[in-house]
C-alpha atoms as one frame of an Amber mdcrd trajectory, in Angstrom:
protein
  -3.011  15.138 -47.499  -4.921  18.234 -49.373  -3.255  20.696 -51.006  -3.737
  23.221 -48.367  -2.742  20.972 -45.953   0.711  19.740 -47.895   1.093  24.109
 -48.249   0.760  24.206 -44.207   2.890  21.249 -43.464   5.797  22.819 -46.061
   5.141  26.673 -44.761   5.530  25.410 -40.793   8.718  23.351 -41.713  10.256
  25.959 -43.533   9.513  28.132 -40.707  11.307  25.834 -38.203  14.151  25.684
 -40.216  14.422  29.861 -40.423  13.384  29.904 -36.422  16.698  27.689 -35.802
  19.111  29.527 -38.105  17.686  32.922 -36.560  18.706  31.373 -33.065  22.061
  30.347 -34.241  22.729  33.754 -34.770  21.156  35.070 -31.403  23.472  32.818
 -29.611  26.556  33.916 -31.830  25.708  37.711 -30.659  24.110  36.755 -27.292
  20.458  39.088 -28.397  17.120  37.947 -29.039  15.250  40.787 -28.991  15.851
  40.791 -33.243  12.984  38.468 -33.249  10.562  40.961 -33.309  11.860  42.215
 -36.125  11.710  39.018 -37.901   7.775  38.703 -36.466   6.768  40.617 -39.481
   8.896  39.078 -42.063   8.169  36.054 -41.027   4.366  36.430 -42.323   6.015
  38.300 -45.389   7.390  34.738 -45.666   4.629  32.757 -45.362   2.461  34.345
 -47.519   5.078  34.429 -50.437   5.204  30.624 -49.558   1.686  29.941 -49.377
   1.489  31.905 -53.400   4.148  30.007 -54.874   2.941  27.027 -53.960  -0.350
  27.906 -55.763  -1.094  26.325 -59.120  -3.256  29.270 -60.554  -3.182  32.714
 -57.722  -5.991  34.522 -58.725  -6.916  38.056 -57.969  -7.756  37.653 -54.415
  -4.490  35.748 -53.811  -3.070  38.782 -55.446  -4.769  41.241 -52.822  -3.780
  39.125 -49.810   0.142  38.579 -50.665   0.430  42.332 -51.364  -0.952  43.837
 -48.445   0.494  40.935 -46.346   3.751  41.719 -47.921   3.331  45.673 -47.452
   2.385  45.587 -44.033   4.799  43.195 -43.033   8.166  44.879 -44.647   7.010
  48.130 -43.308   7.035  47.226 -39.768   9.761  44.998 -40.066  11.925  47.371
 -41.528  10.684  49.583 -38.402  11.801  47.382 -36.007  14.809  46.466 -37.318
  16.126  49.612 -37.637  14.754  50.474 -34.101  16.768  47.224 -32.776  19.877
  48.284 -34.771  19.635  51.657 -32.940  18.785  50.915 -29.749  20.097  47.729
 -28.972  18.755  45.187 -27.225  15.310  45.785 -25.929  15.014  45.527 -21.828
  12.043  43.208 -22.069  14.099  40.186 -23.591  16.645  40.776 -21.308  14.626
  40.656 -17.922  12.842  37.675 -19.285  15.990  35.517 -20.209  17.474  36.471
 -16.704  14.079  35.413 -15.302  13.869  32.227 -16.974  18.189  31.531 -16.654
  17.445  31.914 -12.674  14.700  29.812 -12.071  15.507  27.098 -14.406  19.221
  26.803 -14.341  19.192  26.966 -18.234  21.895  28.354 -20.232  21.911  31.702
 -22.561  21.669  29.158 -25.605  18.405  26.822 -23.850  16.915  29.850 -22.515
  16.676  31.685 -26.119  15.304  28.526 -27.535  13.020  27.518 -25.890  11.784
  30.671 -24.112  11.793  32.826 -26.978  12.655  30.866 -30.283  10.616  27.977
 -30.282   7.718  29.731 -28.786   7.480  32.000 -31.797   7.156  30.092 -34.151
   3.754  28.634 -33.571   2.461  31.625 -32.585   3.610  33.027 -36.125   2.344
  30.308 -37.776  -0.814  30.584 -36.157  -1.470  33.960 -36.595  -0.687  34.248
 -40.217  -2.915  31.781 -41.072  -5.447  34.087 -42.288  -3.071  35.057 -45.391
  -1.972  31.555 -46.241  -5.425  30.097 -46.138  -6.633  33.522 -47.823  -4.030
  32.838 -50.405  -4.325  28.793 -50.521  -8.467  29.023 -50.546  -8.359  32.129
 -53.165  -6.327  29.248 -55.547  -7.928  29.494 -59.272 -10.910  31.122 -57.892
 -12.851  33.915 -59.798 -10.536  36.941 -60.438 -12.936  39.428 -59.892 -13.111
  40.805 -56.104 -15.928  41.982 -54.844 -16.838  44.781 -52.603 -16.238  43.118
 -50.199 -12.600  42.311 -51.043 -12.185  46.329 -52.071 -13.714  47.242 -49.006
 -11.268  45.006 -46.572  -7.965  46.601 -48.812  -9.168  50.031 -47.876  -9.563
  49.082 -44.038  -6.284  47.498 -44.263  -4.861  50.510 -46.076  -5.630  52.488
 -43.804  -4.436  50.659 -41.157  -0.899  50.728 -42.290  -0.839  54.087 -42.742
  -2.407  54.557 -39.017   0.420  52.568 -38.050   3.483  54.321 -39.961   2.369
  57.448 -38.624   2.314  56.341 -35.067   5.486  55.088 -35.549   6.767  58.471
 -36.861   4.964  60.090 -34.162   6.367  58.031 -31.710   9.962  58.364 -33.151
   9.830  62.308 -32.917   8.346  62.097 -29.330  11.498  59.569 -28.411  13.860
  62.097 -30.017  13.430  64.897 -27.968  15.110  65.061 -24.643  12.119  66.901
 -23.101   9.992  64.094 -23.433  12.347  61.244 -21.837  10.101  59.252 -18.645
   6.892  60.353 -20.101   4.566  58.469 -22.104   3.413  59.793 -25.463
């Protein structure tokens, strides 16, 4: 097995193992909709994994863990305080009813396999970009290159797009005046 591939293989089994603790704990307070939450940190995760398991992270490793690692604790942080003050969200609910009815599964089955084990290769999948990013970027030059600046702007950018909609989107929530409109 290659190096990138033994860094895959040890990132998606660690992943498994966090996907089943965080569904021991939905089932102990009966709420999945935490998950999204985790969605974030969970590619805060693998990119910290992917890095540690390099043998020399150059620059570009550098770039990709940080803004991996900024975006992701920003919007999990959002989301987790979100879930903390709202609850859980209506969405998971309606779907684990859904899938409880027309299977016959229990709370327990339904979360893991409807919602659990469903994330986790999506996760995995989309976060590949940073862990290859960061696996590929291994001992390389440790110059970046326009290209590299020009990318960390763009993604810069894009996390500041994103806090602010979130803010937005917090104050419009907040007041009564707004509630059954759409920002």
């Amino acid at each position: 097995m290659t190096a990138i591939g033994q860094t895959l293989a040890i990132n998606a089994t660690a992943l498994l193992a966090v996907i089943i603790l965080l569904w021991a704990y939905s089932v102990k307070i009966r709420d999945v909709s935490f998950i999204d939450a985790f969605w974030a940190f969970g590619m805060v995760l693998l990119a910290w994994a992917s890095w540690t398991q390099s043998d020399a992270p150059g620059a570009l490793s550098h770039l990709l863990l940080g803004l991996t690692t900024l975006w992701g604790l920003r919007l999990s942080l959002h989301l987790w305080t979100r879930w903390r003050a709202h609850g859980e969200d209506p969405r998971y609910e309606k779907i684990m009813r859904s899938v409880m009815e027309k299977k016959g599964w229990s709370w327990s089955k339904t979360s893991l396999q409807s919602v659990f084990l469903t994330q986790a290769p999506l996760l995995f999948i989309t976060c590949l970009p940073a862990q290859l990013g960061i696996a590929y970027s291994d001992g390389a030059n440790t110059a970046l290159g326009p290209l590299a600046f020009a990318g960390a702007i763009i993604a810069i950018i894009g996390i500041l797009f994103e806090t602010i909609g979130d803010a937005q989107l917090n104050a419009f929530r907040a007041d009564p005046a707004n509630k059954g409109k759409v920002l």
